[in-house]
N, CA, C and O atoms as CSV, one atom per row, in Angstrom:
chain,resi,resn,atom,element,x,y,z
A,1,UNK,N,N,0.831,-1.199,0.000
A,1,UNK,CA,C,0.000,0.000,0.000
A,1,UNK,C,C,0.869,1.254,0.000
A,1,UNK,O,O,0.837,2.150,-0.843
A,2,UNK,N,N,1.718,1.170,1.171
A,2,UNK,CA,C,2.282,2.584,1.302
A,2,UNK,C,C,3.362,2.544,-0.226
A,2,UNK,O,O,3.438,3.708,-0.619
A,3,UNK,N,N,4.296,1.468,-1.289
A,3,UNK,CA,C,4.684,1.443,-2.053
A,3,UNK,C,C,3.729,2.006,-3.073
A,3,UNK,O,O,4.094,2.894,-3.844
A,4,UNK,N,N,2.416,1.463,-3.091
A,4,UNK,CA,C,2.014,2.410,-4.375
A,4,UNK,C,C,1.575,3.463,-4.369
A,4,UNK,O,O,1.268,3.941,-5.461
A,5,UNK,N,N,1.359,4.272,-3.118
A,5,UNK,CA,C,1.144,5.875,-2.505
A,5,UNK,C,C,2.613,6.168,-2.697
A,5,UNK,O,O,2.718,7.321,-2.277
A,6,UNK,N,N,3.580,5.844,-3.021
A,6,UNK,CA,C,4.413,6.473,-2.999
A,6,UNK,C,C,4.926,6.328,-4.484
A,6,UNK,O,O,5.773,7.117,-4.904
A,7,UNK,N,N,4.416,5.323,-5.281
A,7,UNK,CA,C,4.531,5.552,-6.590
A,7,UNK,C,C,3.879,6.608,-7.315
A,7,UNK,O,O,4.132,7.111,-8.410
A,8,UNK,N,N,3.052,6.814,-6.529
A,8,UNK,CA,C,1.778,7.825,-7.312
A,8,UNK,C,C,1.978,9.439,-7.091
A,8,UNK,O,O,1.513,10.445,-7.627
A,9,UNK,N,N,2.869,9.185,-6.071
A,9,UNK,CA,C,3.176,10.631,-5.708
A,9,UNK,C,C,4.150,10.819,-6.338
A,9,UNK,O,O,4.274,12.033,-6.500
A,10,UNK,N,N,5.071,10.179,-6.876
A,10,UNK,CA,C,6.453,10.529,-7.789
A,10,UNK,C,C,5.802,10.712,-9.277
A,10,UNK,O,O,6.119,11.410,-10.240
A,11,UNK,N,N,4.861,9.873,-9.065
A,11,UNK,CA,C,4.265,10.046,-10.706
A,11,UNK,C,C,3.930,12.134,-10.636
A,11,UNK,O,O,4.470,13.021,-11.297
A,12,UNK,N,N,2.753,12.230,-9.459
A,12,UNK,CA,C,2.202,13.559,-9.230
A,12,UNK,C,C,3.604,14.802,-9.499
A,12,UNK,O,O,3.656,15.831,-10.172
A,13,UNK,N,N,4.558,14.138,-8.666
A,13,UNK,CA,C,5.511,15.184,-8.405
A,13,UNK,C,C,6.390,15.325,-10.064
A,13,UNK,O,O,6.966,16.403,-10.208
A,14,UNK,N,N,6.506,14.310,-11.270
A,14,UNK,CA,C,7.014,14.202,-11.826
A,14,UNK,C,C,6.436,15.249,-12.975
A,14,UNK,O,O,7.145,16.033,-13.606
A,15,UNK,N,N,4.825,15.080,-13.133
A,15,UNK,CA,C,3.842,15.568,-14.166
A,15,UNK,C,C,3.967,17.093,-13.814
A,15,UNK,O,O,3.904,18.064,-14.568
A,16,UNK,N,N,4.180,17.024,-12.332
A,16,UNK,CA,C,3.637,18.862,-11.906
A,16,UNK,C,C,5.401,19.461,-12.510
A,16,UNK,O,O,5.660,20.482,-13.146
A,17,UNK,N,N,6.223,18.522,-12.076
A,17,UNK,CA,C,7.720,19.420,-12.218
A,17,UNK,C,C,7.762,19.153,-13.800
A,17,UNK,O,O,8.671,19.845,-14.259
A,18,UNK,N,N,7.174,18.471,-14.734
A,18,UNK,CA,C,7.583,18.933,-16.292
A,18,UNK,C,C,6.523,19.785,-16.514
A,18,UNK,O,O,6.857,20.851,-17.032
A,19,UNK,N,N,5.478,19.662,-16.309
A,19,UNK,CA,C,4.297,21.035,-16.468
A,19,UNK,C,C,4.858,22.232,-16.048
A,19,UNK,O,O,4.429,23.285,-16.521
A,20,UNK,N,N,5.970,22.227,-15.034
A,20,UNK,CA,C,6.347,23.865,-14.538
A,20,UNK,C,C,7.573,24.289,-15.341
A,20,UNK,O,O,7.975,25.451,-15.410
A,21,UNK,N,N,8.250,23.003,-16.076
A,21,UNK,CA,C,9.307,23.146,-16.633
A,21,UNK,C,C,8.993,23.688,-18.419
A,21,UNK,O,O,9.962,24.008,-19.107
A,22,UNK,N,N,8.106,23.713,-18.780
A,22,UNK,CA,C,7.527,24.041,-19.642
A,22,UNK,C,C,8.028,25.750,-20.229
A,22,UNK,O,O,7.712,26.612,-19.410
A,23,UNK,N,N,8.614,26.198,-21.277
A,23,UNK,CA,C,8.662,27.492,-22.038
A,23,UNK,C,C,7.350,27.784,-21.772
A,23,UNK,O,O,6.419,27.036,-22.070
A,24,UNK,N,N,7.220,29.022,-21.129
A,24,UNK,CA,C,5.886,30.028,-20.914
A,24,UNK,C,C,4.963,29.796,-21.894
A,24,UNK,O,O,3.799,29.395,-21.864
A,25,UNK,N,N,6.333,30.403,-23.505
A,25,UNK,CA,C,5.148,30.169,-24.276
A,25,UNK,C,C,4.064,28.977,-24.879
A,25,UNK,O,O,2.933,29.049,-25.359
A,26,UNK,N,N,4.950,27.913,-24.617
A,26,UNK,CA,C,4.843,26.612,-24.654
A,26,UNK,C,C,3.396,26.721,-24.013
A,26,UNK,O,O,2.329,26.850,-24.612
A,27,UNK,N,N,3.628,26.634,-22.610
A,27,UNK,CA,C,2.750,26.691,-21.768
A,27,UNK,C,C,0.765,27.211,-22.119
A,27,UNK,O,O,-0.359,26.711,-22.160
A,28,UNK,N,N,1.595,28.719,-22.313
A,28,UNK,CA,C,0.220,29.451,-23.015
A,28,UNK,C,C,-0.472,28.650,-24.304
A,28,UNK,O,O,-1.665,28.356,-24.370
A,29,UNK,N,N,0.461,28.385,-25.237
A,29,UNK,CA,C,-0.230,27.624,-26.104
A,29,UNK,C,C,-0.614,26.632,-26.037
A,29,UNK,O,O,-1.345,26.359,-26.989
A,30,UNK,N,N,-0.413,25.367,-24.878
A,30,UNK,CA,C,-1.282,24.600,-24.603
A,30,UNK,C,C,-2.437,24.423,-23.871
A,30,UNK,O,O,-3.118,23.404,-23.753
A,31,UNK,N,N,-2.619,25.733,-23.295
A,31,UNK,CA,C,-3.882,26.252,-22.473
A,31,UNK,C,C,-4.689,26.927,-23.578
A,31,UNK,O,O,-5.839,26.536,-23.781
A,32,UNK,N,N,-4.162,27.919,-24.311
A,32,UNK,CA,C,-4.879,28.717,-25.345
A,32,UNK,C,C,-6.021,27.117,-26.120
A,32,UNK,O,O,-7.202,26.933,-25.826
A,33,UNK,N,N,-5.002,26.025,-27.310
A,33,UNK,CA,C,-5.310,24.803,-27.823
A,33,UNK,C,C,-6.389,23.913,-27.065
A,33,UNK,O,O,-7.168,23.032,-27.430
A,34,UNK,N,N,-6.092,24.537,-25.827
A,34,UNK,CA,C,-7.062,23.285,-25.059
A,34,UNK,C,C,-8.740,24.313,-25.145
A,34,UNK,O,O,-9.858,23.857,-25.381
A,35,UNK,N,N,-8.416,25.531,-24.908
A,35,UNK,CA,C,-9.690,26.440,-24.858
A,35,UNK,C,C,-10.188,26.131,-26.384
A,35,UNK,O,O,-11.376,25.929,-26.637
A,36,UNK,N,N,-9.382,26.120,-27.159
A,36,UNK,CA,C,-10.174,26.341,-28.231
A,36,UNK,C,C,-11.000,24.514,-28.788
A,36,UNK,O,O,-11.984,24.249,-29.479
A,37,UNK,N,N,-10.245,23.862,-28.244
A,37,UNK,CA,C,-10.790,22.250,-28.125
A,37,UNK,C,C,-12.297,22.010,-27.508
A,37,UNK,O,O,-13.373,21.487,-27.798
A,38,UNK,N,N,-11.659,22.729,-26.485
A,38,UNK,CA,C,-13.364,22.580,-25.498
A,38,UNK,C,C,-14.559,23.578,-26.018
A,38,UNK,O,O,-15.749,23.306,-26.177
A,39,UNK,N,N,-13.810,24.929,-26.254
A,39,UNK,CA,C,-14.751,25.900,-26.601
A,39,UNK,C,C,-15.303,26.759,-25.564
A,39,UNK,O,O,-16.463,27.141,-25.407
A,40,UNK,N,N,-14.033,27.039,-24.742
A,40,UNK,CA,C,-14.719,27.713,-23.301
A,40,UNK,C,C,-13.668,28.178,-23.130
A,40,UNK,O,O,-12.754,27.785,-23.855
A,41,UNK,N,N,-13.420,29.125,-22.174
A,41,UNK,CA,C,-12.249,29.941,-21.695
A,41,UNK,C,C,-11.305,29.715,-21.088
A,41,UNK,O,O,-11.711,29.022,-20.155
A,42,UNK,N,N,-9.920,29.887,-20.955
A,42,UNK,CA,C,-9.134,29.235,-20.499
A,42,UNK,C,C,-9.006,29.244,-18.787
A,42,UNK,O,O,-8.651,28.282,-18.106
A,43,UNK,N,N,-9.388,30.578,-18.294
A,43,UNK,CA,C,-10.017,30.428,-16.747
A,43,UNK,C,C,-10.939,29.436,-16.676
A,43,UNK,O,O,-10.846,28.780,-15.638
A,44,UNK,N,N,-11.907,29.058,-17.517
A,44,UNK,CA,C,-12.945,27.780,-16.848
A,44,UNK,C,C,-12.175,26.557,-17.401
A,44,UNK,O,O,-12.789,25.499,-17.265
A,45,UNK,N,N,-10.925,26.471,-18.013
A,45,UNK,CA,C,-10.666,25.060,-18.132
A,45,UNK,C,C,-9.417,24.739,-16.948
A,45,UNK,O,O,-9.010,23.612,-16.667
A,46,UNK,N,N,-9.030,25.773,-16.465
A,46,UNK,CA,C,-8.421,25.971,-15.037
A,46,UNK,C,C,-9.213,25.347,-13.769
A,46,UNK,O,O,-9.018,24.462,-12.936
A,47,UNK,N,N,-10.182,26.265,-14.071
A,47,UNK,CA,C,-11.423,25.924,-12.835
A,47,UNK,C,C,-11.668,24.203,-12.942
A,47,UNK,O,O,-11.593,23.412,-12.002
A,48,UNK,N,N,-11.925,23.946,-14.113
A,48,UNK,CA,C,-12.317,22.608,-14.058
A,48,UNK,C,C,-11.243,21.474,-13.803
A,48,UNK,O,O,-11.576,20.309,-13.585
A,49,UNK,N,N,-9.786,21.950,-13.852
A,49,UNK,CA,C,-8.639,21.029,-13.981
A,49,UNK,C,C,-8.974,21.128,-12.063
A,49,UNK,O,O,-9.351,20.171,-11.387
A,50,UNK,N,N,-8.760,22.259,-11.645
A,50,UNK,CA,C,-9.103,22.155,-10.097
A,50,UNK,C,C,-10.158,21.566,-9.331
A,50,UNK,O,O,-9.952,21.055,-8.230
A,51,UNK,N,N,-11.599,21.636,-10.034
A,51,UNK,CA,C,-12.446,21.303,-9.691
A,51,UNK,C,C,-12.188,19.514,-9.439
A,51,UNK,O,O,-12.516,18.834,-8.467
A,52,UNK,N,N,-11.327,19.014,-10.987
A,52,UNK,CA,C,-11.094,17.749,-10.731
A,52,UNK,C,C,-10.232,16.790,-10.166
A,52,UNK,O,O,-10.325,15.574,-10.000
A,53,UNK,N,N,-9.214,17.782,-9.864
A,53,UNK,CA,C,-8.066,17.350,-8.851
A,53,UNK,C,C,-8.574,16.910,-7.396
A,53,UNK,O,O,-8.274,15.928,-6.717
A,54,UNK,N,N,-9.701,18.291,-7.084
A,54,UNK,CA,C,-9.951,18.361,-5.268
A,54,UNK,C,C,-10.890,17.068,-5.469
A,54,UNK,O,O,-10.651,16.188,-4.642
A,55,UNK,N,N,-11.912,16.768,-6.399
A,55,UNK,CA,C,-12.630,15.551,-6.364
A,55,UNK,C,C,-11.795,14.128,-6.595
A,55,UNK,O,O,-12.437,13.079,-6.545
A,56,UNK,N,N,-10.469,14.096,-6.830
A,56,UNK,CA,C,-10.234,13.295,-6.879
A,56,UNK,C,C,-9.303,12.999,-5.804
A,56,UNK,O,O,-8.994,11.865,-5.438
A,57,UNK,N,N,-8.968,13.856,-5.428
A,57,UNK,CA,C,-8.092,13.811,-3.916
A,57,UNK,C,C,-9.185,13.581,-2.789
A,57,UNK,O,O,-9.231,12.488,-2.225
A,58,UNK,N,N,-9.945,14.461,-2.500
A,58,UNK,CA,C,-10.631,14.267,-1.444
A,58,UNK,C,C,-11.874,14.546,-1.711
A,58,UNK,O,O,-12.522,15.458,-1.197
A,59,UNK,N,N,-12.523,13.212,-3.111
A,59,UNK,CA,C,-13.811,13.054,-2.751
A,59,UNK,C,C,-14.992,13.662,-2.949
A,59,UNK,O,O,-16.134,13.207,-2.884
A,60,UNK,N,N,-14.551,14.859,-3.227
A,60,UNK,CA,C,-15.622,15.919,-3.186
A,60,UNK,C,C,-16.627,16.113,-4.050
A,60,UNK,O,O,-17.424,17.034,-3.872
């Protein structure tokens, strides 16, 4: 148990440190691409990346 909580968190820690490692502009343009995918704004596809993190962490 505690081995695969701790796999999952290297996975977490791995995704968040290349997502931050990302060229800005890089960055923007894959937020801009994703707005224009969904068809909604890039603040509500924020909101919703959060919305689905806290539900998946704790449930909600």
């Amino acid at each position: 148990m505690n081995d695969e909580l701790l796999n999952e968190n290297d996975l977490e820690n791995t995704e968040v440190l290349l997502t931050l490692s990302l060229p800005f502009d890089m960055h923007h343009s894959l937020w801009y691409w994703a707005s224009q995918v969904k068809n909604c704004s890039i603040e509500q596809i924020a909101i919703d990346a959060i919305d689905d993190y806290l539900n998946e962490k704790f449930n909600f």
